[in-house]
N, CA, C and O atoms as a Tripos MOL2 file, in Angstrom:
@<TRIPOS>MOLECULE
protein
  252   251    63     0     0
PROTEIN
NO_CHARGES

@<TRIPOS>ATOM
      1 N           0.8260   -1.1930    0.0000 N.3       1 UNK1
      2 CA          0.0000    0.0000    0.0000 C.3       1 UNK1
      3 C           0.8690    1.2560    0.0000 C.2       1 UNK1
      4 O           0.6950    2.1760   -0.7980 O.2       1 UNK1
      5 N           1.8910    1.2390    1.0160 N.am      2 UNK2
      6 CA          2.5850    2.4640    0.8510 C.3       2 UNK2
      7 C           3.7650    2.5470   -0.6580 C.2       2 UNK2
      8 O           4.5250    3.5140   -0.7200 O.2       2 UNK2
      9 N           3.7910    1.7290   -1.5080 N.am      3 UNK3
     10 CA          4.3940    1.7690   -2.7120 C.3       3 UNK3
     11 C           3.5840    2.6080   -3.4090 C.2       3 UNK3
     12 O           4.0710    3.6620   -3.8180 O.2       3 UNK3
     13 N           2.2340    2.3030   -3.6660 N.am      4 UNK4
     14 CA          1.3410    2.9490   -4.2500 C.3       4 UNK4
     15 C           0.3070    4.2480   -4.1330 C.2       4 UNK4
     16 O          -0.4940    4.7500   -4.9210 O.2       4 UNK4
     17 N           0.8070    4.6230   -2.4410 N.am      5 UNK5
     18 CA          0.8360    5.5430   -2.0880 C.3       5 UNK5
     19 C           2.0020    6.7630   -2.6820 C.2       5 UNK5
     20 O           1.7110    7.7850   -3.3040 O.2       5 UNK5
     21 N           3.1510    6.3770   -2.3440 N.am      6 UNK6
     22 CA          4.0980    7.0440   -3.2360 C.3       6 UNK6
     23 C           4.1310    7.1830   -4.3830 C.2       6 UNK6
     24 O           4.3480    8.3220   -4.7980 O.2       6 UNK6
     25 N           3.8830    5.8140   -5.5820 N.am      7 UNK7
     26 CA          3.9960    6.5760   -6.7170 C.3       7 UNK7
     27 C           2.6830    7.4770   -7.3750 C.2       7 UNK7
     28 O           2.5600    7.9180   -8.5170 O.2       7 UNK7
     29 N           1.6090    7.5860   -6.0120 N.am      8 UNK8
     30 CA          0.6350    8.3660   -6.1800 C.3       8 UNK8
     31 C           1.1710    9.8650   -5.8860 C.2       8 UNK8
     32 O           0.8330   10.8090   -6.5990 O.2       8 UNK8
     33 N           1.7080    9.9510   -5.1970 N.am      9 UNK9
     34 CA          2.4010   11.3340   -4.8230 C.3       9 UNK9
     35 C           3.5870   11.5770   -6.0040 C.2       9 UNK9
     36 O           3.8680   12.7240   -6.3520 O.2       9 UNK9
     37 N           4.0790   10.7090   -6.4340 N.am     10 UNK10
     38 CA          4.9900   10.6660   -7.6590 C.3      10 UNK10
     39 C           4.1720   11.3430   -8.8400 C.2      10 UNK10
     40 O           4.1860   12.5580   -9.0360 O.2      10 UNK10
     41 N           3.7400   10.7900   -9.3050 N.am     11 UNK11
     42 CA          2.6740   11.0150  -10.1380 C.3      11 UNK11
     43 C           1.9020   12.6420  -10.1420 C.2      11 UNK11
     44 O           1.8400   13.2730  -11.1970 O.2      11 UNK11
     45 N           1.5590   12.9870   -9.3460 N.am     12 UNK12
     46 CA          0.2980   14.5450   -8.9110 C.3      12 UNK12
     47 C           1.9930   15.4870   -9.1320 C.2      12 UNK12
     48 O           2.2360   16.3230  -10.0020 O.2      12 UNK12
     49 N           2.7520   15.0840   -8.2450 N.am     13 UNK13
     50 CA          4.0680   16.4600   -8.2850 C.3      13 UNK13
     51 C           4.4540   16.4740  -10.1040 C.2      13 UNK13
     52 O           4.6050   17.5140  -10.7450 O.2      13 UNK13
     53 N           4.5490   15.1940  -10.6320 N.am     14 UNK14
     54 CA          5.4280   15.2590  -12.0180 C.3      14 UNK14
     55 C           4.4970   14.5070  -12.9720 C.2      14 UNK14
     56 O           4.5600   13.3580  -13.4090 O.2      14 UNK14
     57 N           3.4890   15.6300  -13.1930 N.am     15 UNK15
     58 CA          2.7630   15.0910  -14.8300 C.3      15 UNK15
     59 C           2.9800   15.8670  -15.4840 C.2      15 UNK15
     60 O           2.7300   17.0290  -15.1650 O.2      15 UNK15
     61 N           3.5370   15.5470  -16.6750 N.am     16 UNK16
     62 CA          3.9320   16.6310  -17.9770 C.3      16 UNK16
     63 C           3.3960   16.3940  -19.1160 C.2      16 UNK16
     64 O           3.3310   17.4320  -19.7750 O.2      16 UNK16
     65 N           2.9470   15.4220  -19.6910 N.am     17 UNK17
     66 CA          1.9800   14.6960  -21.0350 C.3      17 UNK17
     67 C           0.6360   14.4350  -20.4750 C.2      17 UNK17
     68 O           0.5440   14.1540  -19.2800 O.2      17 UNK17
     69 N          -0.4130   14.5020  -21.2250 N.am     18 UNK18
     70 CA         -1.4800   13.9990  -20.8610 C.3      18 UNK18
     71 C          -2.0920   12.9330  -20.1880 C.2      18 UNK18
     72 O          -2.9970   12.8220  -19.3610 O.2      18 UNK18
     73 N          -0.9120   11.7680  -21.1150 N.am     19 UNK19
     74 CA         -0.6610   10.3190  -20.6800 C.3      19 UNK19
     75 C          -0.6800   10.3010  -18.8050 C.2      19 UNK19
     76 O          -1.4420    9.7620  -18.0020 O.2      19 UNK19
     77 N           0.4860   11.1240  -18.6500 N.am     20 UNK20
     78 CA          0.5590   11.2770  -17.5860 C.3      20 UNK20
     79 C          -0.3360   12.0020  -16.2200 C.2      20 UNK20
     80 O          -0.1810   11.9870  -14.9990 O.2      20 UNK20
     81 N          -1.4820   12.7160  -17.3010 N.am     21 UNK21
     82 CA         -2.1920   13.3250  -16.3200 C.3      21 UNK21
     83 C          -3.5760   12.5650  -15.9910 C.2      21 UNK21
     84 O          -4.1100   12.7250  -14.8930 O.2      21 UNK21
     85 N          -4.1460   11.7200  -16.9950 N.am     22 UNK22
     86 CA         -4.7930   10.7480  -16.9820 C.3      22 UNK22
     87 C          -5.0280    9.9030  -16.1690 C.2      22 UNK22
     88 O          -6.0430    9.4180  -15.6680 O.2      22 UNK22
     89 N          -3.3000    9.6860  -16.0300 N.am     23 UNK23
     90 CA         -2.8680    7.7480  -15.3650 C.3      23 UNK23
     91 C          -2.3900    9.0930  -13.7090 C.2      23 UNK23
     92 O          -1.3810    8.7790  -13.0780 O.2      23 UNK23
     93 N          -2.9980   10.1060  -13.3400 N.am     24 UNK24
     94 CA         -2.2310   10.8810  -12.3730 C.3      24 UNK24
     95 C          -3.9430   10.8040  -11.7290 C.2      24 UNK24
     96 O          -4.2710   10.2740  -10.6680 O.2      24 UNK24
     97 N          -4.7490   11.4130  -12.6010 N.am     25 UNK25
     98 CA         -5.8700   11.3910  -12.0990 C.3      25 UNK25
     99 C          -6.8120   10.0640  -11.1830 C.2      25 UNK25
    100 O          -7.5580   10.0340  -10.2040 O.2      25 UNK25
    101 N          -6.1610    8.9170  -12.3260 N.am     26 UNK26
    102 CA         -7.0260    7.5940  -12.1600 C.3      26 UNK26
    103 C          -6.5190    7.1070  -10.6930 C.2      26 UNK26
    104 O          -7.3760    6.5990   -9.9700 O.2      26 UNK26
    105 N          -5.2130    7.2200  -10.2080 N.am     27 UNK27
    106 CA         -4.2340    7.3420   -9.2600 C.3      27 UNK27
    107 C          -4.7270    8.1870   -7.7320 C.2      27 UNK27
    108 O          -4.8210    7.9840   -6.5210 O.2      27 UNK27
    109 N          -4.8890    8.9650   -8.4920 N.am     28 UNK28
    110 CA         -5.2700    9.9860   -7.1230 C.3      28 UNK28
    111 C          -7.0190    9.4350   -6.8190 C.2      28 UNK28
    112 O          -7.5200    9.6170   -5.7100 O.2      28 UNK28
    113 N          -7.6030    8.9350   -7.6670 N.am     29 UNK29
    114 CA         -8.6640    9.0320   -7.1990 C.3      29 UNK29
    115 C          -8.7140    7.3010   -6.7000 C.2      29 UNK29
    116 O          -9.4650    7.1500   -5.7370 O.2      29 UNK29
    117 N          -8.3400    6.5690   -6.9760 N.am     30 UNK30
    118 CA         -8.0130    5.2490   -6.5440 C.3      30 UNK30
    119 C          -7.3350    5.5800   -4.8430 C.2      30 UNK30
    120 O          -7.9390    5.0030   -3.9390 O.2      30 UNK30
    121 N          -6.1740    6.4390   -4.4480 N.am     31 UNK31
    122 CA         -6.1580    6.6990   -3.7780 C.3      31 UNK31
    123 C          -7.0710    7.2510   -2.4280 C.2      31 UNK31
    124 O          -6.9620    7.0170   -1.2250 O.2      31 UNK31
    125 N          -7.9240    8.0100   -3.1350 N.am     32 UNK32
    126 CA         -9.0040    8.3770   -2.4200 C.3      32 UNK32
    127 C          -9.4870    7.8740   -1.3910 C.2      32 UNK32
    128 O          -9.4260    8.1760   -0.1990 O.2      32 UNK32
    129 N         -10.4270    6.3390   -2.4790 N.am     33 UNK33
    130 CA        -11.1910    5.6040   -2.6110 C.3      33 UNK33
    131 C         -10.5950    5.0580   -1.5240 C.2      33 UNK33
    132 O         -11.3220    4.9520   -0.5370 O.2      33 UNK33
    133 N          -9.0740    4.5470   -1.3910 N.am     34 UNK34
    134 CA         -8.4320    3.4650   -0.4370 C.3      34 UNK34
    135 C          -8.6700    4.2250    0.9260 C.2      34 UNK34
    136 O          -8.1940    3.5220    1.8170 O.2      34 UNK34
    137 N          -9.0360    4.9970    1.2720 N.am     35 UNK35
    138 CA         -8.4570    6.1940    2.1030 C.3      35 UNK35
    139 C          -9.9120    6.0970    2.9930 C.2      35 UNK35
    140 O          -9.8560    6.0360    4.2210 O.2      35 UNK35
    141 N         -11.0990    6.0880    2.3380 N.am     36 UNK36
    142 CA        -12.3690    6.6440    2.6260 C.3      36 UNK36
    143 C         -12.7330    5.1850    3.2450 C.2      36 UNK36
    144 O         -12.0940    4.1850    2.9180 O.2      36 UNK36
    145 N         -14.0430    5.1400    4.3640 N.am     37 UNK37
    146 CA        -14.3810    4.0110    4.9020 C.3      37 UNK37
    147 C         -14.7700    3.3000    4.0000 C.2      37 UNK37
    148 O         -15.2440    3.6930    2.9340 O.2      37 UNK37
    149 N         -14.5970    2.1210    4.3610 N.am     38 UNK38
    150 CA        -15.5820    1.0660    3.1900 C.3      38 UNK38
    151 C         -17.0460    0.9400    3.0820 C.2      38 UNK38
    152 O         -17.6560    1.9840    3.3110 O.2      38 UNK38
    153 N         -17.6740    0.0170    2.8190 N.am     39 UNK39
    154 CA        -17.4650    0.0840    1.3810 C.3      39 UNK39
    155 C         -17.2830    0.7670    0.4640 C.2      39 UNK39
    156 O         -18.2360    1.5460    0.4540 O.2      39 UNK39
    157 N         -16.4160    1.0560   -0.6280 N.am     40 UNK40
    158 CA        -16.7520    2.4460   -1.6400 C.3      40 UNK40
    159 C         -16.6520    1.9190   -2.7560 C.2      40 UNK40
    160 O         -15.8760    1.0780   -3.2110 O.2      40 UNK40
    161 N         -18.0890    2.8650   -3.4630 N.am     41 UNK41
    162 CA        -17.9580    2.5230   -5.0450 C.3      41 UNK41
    163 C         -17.3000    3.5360   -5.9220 C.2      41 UNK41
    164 O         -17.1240    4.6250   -5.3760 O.2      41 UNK41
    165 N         -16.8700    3.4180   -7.2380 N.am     42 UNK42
    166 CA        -16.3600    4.4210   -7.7650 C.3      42 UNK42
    167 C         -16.8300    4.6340   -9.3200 C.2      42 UNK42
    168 O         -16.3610    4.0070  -10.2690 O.2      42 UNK42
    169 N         -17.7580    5.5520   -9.3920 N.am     43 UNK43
    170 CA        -18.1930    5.6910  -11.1200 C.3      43 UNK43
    171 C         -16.8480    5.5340  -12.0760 C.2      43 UNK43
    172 O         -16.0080    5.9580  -11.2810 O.2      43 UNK43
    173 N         -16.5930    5.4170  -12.4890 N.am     44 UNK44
    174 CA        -15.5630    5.6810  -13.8710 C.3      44 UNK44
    175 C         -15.4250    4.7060  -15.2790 C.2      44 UNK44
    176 O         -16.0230    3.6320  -15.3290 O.2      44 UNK44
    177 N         -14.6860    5.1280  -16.2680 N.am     45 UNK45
    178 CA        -14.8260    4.8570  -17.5350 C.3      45 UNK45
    179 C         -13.5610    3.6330  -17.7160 C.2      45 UNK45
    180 O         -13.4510    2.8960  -18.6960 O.2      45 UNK45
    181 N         -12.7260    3.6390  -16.5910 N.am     46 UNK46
    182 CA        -11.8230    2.4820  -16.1580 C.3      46 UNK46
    183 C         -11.7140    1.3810  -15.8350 C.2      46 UNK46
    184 O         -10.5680    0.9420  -15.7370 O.2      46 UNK46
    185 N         -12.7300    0.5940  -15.5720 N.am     47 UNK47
    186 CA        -12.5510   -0.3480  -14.0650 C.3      47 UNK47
    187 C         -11.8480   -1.0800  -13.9310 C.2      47 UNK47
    188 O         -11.6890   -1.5880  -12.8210 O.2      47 UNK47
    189 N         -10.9680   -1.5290  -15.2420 N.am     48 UNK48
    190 CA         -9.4840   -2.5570  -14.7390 C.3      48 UNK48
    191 C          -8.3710   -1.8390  -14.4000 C.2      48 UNK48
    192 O          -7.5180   -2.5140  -13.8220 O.2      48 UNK48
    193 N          -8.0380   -0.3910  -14.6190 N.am     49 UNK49
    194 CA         -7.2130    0.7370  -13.8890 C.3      49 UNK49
    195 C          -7.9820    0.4650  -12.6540 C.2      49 UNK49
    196 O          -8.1380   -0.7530  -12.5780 O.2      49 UNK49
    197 N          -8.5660    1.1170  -11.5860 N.am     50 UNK50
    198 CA         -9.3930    0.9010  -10.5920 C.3      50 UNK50
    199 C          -9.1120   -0.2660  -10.0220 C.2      50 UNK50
    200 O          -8.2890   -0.2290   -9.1070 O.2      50 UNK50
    201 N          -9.6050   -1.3690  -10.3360 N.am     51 UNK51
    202 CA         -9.1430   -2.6010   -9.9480 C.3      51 UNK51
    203 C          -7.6690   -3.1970   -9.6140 C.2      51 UNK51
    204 O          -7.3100   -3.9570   -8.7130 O.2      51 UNK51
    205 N          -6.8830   -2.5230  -10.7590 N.am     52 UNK52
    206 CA         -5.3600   -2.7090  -10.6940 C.3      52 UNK52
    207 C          -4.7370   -1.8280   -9.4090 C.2      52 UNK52
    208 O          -3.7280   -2.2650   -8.8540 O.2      52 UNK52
    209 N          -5.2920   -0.7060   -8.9920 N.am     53 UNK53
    210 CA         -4.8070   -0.3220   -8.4190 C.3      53 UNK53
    211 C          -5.2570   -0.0960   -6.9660 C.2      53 UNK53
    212 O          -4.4430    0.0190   -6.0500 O.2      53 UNK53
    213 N          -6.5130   -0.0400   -6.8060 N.am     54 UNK54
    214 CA         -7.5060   -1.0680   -5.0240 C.3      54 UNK54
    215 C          -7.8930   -2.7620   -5.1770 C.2      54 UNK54
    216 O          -8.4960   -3.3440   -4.2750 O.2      54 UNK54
    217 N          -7.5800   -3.2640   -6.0930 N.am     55 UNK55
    218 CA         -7.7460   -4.7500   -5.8100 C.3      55 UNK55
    219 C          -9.4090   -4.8580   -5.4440 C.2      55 UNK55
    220 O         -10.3070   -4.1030   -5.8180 O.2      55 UNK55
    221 N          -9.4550   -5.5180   -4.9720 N.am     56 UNK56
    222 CA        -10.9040   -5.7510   -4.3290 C.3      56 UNK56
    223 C         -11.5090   -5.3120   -3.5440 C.2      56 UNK56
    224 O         -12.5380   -5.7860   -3.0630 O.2      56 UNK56
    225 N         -10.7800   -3.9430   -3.1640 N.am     57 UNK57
    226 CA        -11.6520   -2.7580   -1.9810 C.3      57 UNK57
    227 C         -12.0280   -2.0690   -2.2040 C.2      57 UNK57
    228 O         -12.1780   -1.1150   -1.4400 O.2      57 UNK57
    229 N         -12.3480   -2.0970   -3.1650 N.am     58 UNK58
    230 CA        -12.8350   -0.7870   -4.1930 C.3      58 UNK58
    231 C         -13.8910   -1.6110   -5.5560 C.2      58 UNK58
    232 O         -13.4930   -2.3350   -6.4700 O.2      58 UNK58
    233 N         -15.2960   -1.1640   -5.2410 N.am     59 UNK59
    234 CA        -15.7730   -1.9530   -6.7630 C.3      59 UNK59
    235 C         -15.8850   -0.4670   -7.1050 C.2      59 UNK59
    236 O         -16.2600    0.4500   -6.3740 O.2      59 UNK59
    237 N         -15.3240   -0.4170   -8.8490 N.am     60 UNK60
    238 CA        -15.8530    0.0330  -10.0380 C.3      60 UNK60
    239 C         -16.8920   -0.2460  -10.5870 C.2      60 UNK60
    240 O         -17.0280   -1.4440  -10.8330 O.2      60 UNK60
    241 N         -18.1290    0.7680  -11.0390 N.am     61 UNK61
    242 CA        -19.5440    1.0130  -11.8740 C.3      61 UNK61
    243 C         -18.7510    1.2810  -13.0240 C.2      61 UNK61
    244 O         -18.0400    2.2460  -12.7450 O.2      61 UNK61
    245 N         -18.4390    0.7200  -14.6820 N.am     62 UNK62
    246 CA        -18.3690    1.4380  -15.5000 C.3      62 UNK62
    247 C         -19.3250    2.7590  -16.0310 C.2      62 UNK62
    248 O         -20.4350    2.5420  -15.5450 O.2      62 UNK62
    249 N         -19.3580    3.5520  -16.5200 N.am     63 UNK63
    250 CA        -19.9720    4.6130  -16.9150 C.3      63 UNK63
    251 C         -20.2050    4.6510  -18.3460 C.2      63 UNK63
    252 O         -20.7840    5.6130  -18.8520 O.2      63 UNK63
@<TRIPOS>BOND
     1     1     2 1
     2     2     3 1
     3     3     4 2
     4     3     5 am
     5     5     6 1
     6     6     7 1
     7     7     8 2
     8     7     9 am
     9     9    10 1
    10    10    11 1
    11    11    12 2
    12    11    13 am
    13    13    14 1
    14    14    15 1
    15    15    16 2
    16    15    17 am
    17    17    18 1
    18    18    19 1
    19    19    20 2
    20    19    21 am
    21    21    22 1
    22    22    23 1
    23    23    24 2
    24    23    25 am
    25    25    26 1
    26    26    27 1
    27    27    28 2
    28    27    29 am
    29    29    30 1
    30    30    31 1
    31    31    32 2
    32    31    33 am
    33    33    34 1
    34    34    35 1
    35    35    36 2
    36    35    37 am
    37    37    38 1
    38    38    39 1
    39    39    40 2
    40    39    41 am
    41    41    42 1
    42    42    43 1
    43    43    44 2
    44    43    45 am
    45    45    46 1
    46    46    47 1
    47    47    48 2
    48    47    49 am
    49    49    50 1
    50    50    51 1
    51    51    52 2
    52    51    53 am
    53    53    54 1
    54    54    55 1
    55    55    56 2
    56    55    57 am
    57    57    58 1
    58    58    59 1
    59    59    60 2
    60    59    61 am
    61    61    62 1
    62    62    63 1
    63    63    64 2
    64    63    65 am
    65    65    66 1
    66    66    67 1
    67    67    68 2
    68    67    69 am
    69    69    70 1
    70    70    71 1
    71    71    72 2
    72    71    73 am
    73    73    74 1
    74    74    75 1
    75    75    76 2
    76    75    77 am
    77    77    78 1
    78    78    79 1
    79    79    80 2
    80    79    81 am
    81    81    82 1
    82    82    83 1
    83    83    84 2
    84    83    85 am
    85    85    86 1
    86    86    87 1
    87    87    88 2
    88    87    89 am
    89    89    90 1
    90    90    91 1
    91    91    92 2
    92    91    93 am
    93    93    94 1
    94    94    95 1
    95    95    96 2
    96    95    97 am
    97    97    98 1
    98    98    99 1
    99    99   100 2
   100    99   101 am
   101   101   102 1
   102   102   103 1
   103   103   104 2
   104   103   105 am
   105   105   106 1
   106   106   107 1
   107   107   108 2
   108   107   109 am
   109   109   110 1
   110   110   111 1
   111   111   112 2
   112   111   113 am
   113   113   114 1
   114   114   115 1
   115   115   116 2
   116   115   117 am
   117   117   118 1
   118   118   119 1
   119   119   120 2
   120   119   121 am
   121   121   122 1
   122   122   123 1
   123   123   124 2
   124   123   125 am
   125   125   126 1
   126   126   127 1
   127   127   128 2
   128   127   129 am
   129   129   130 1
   130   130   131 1
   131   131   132 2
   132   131   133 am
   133   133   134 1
   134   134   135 1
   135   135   136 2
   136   135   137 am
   137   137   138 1
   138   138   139 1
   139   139   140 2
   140   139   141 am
   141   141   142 1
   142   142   143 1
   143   143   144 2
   144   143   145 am
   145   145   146 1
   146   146   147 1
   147   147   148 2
   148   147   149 am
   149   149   150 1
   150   150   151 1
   151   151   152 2
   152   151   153 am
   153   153   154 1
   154   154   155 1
   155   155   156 2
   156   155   157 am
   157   157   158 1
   158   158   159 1
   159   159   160 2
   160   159   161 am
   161   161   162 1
   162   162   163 1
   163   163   164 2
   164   163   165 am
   165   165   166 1
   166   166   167 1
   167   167   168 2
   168   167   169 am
   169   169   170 1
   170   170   171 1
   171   171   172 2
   172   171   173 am
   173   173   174 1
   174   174   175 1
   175   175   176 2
   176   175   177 am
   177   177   178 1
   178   178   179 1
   179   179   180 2
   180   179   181 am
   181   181   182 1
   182   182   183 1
   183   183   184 2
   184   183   185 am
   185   185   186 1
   186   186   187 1
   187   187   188 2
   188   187   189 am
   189   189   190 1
   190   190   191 1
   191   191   192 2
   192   191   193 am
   193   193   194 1
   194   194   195 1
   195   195   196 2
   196   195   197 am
   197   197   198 1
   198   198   199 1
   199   199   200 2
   200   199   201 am
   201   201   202 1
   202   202   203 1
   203   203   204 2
   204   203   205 am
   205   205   206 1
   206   206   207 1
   207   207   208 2
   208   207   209 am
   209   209   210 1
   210   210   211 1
   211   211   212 2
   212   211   213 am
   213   213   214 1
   214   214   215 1
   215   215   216 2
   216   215   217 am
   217   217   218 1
   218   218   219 1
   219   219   220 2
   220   219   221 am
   221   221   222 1
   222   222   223 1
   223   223   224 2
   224   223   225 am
   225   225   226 1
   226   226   227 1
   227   227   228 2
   228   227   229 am
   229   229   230 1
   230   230   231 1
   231   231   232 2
   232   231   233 am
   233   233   234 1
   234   234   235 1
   235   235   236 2
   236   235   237 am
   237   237   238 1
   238   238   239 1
   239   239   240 2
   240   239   241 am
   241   241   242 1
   242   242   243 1
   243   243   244 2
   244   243   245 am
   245   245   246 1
   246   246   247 1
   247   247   248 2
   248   247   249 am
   249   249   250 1
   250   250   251 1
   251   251   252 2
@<TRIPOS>SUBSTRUCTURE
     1 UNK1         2 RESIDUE 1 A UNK
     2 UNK2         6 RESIDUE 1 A UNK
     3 UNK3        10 RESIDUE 1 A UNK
     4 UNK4        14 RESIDUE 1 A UNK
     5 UNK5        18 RESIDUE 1 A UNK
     6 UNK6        22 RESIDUE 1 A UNK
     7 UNK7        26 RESIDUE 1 A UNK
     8 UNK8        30 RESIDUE 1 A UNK
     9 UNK9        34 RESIDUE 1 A UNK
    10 UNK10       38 RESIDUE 1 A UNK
    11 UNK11       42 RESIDUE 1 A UNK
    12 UNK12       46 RESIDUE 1 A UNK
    13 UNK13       50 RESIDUE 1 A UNK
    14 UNK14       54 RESIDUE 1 A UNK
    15 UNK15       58 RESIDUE 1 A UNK
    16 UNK16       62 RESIDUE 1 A UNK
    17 UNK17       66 RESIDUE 1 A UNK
    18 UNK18       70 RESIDUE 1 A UNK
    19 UNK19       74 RESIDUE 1 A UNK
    20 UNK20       78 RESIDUE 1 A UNK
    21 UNK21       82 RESIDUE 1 A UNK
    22 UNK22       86 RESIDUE 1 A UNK
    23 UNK23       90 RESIDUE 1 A UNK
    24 UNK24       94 RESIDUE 1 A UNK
    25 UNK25       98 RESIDUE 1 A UNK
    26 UNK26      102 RESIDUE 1 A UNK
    27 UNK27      106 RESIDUE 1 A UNK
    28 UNK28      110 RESIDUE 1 A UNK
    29 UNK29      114 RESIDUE 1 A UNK
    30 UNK30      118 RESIDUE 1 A UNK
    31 UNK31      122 RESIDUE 1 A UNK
    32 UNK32      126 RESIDUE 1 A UNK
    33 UNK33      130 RESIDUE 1 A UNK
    34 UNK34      134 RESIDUE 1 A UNK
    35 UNK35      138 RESIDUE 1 A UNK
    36 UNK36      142 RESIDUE 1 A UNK
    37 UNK37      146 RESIDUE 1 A UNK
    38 UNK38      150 RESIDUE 1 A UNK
    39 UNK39      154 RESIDUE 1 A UNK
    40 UNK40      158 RESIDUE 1 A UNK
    41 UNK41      162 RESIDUE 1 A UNK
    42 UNK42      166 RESIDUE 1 A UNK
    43 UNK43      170 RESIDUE 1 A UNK
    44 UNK44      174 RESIDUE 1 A UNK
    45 UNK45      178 RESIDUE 1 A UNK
    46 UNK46      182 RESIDUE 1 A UNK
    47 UNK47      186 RESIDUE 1 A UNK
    48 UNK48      190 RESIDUE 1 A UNK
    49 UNK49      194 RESIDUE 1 A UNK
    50 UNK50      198 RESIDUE 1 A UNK
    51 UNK51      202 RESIDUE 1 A UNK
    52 UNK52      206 RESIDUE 1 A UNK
    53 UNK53      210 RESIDUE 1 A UNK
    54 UNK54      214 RESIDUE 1 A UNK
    55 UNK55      218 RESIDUE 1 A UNK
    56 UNK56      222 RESIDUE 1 A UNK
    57 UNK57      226 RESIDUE 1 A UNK
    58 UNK58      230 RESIDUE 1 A UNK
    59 UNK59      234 RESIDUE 1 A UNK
    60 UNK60      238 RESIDUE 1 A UNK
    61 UNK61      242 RESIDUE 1 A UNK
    62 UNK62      246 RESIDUE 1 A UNK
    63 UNK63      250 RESIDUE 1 A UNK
């Protein structure tokens, strides 16, 4: 958890391409999600980003 905590903080300080602001956003908000009591759902257009990055503590709704 704290790996992915960091390269979440990695990520928000140093996005310079879109690519990067995307995969910064999906990150931070996955973060969130880990952060907030459970259960939590999360709308988005992702859900195997989402998944890849809360595992199974987090369900994704595609949109």
């Amino acid at each position: 958890m704290r790996d992915r905590l960091h390269e979440a903080r990695t990520l928000v300080l140093d996005s310079e391409s879109l690519a990067k602001a995307v995969l910064r956003d999906r990150t931070v908000t996955a973060w969130l999600a880990l952060a907030a009591p459970g259960p939590v759902t999360v709308l988005t257009s992702d859900t195997e980003d989402l998944t890849a990055l809360c595992g199974e503590r987090v369900t994704g709704i595609k949109v």
